[in-house]
C-alpha positions in Angstrom: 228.9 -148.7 -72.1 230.1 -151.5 -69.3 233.5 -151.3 -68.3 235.0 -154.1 -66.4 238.4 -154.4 -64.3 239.5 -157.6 -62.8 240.1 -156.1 -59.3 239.3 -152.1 -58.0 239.2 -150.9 -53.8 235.1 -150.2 -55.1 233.6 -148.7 -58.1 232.0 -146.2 -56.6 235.1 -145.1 -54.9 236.4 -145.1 -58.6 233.8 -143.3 -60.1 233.5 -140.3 -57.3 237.1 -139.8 -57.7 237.3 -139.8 -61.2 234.1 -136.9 -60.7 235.9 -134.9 -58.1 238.8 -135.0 -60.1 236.9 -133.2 -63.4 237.0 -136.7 -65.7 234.2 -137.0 -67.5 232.2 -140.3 -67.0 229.2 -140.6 -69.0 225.7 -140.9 -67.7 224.5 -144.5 -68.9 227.6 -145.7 -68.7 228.6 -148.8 -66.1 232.0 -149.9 -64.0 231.7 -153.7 -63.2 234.6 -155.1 -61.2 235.4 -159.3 -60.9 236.8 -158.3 -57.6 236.5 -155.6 -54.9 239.2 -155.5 -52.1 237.5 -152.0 -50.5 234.3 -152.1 -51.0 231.6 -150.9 -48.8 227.8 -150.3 -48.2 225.9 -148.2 -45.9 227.5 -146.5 -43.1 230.8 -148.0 -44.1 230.0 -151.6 -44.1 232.2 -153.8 -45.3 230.7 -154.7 -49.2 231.7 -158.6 -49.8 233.8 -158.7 -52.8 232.6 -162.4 -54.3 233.6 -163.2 -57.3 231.1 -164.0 -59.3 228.6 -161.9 -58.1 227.7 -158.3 -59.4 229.5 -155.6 -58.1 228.9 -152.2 -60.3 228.2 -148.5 -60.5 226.6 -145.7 -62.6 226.0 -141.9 -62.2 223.1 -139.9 -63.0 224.0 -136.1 -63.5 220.7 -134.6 -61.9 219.5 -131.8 -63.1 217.0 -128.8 -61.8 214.2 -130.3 -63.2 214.6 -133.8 -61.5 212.6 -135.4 -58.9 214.6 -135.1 -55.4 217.9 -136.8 -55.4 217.3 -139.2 -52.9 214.5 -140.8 -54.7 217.3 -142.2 -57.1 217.1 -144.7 -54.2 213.7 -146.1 -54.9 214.3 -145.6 -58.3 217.5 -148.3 -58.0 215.5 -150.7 -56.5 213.0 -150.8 -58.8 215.3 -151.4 -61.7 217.1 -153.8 -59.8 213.9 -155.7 -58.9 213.1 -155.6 -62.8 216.6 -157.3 -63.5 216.4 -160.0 -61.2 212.5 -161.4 -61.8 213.1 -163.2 -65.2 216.5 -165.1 -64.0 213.1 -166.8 -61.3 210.7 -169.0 -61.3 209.3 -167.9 -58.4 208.8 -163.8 -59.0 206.8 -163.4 -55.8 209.0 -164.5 -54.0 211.2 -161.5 -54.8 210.4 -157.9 -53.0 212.2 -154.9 -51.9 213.0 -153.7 -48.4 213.5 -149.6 -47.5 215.9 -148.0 -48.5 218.1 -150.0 -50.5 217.8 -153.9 -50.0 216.2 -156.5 -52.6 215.0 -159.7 -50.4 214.5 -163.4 -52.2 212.6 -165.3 -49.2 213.0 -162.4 -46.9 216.8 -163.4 -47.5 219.1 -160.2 -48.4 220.0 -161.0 -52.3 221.0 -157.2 -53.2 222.4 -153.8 -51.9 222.5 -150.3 -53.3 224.6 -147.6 -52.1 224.0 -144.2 -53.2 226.8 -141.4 -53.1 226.8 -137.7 -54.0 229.1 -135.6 -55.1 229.0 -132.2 -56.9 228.9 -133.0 -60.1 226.6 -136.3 -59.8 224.9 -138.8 -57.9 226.9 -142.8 -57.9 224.9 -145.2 -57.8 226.5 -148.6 -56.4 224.9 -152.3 -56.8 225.7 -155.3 -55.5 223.8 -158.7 -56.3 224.7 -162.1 -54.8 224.5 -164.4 -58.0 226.6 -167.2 -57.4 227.4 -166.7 -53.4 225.9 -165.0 -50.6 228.1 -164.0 -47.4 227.6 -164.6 -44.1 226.7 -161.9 -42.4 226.0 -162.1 -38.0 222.0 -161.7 -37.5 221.2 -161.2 -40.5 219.9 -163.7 -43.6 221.6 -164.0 -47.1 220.9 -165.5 -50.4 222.4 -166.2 -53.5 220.5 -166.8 -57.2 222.8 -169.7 -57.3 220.6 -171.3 -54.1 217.6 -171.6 -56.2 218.4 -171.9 -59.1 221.1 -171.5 -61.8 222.9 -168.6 -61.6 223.0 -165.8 -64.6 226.4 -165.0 -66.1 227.5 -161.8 -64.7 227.9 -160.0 -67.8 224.7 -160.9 -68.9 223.2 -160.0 -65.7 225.0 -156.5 -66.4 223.6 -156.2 -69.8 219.9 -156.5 -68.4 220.4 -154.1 -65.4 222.1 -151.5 -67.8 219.0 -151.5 -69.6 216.6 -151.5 -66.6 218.4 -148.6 -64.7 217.9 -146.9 -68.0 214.4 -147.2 -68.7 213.7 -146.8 -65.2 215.8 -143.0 -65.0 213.6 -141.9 -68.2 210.4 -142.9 -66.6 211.8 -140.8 -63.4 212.5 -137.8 -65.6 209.2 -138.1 -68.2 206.6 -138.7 -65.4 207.6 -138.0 -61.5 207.8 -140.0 -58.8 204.4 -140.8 -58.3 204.3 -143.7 -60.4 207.1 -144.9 -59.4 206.5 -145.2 -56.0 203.0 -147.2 -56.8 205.2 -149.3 -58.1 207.9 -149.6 -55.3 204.9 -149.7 -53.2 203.3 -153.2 -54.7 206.6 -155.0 -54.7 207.5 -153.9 -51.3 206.4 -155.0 -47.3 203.2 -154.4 -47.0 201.3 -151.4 -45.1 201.0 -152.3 -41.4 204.0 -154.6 -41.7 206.0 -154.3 -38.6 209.3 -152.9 -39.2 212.3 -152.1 -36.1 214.7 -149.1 -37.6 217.9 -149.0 -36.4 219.0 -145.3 -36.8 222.3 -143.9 -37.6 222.6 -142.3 -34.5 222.1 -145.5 -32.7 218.2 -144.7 -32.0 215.8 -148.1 -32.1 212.8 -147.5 -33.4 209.5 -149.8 -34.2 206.2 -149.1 -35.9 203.8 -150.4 -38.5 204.6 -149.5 -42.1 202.4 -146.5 -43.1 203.8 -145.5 -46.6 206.9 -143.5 -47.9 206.9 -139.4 -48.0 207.0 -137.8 -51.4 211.1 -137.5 -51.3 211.5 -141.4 -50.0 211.2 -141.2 -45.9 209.5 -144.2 -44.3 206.7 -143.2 -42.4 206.3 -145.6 -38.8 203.0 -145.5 -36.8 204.2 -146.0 -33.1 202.6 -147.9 -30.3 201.8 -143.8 -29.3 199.8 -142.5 -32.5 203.0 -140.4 -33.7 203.9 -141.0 -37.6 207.2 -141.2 -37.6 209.2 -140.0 -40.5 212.7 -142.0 -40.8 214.6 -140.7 -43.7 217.9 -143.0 -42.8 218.6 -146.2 -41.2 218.4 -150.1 -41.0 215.6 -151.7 -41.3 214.5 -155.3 -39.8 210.9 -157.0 -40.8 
């Protein structure tokens, strides 16, 4: 089921409240806003509320016999990658960025913020369709810049579906396949990536891979494999 309100603070602030409060929300199931007026990504960012553009979030209930947690991260991206392609003309041009971004011409396009809680993990997306914000040092896109842009609930239909398929592969057969996958749509191994930490640490190295649980692995100027398992990340 998709659920839409005309205007929420964020739907994933809706949806962990409505957890940590004993509602039940079903697995599967979608809240899609027209308009945020709260809404926020990584490390509090501020999550622009266009309207127009897809702003949603689900919950998976994980259970002891899941892959790790924060592989729902990877996981996201892939089924948000899956969305997007047919709505281009140009699919390559498309590709995913550790830990949560989806770049269209090494422009930001997409974001997904993931929350826990203890009853279940939210899953937050946000996709510029029909505008992209400006954003200091940093490049933005919108479908609508090359292309026509897909109706929102349509767009909402298809990622319903893609999230889906992608969560039973994730539960039928591991993350190993799935992060081939990531892998081949993702920068390429040796690319040179700068990680700005949350603790304010800078950090650059050659893309060597991600660790079985998600972690970006940096080779350094020094030899040392670096294992990052949060942070910003310029190509």
């Amino acid at each position: 089921m998709i659920r839409t309100v005309a205007e929420t603070g964020s739907t994933n602030a809706d949806l962990v409240s409505q957890l940590n409060a004993g509602e039940y929300v079903a697995e599967g199931d979608w809240l899609v806003a027209d308009r945020q007026v709260a809404g926020h990504g990584r490390q509090g960012r501020a999550w622009f509320d266009g309207t127009g553009n897809f702003m949603g979030s689900t919950i998976v209930r994980v259970c002891p016999s899941d892959p790790p947690s924060p592989t729902l991260a990877p996981l996201a991206g892939l089924a948000l990658y899956e969305a997007v392609t047919p709505f281009l003309a140009e699919p390559a041009a498309l590709s995913l960025k550790w830990p949560n971004d989806l770049l269209l011409r090494g422009a930001k396009l997409a974001g997904i913020l993931l929350e826990g809680t203890s009853h279940a993990v939210v899953i937050g997306i946000g996709v510029n369709l029909v505008k992209a914000p400006e954003v200091t040092g940093r490049e933005t896109i919108a479908l609508s810049q090359i292309g026509p842009a897909p109706n929102r609930d349509s767009f909402a239909t298809a990622l319903a579906s893609s999230f889906a398929r992608e969560l039973e592969r994730w539960r039928s057969f591991g993350t190993e396949p799935m992060f081939r996958r990531w892998k081949a749509v993702a920068h390429q191994i040796g690319t040179v990536l700068t990680v700005h930490e949350p603790g304010g640490d800078v950090v650059s190295g050659r893309y060597q891979g991600l660790k079985p649980d998600g972690s970006l692995c940096l080779a350094l100027d020094s030899g040392e494999i670096r294992v990052i398992h949060a942070g910003d990340v310029a190509i």
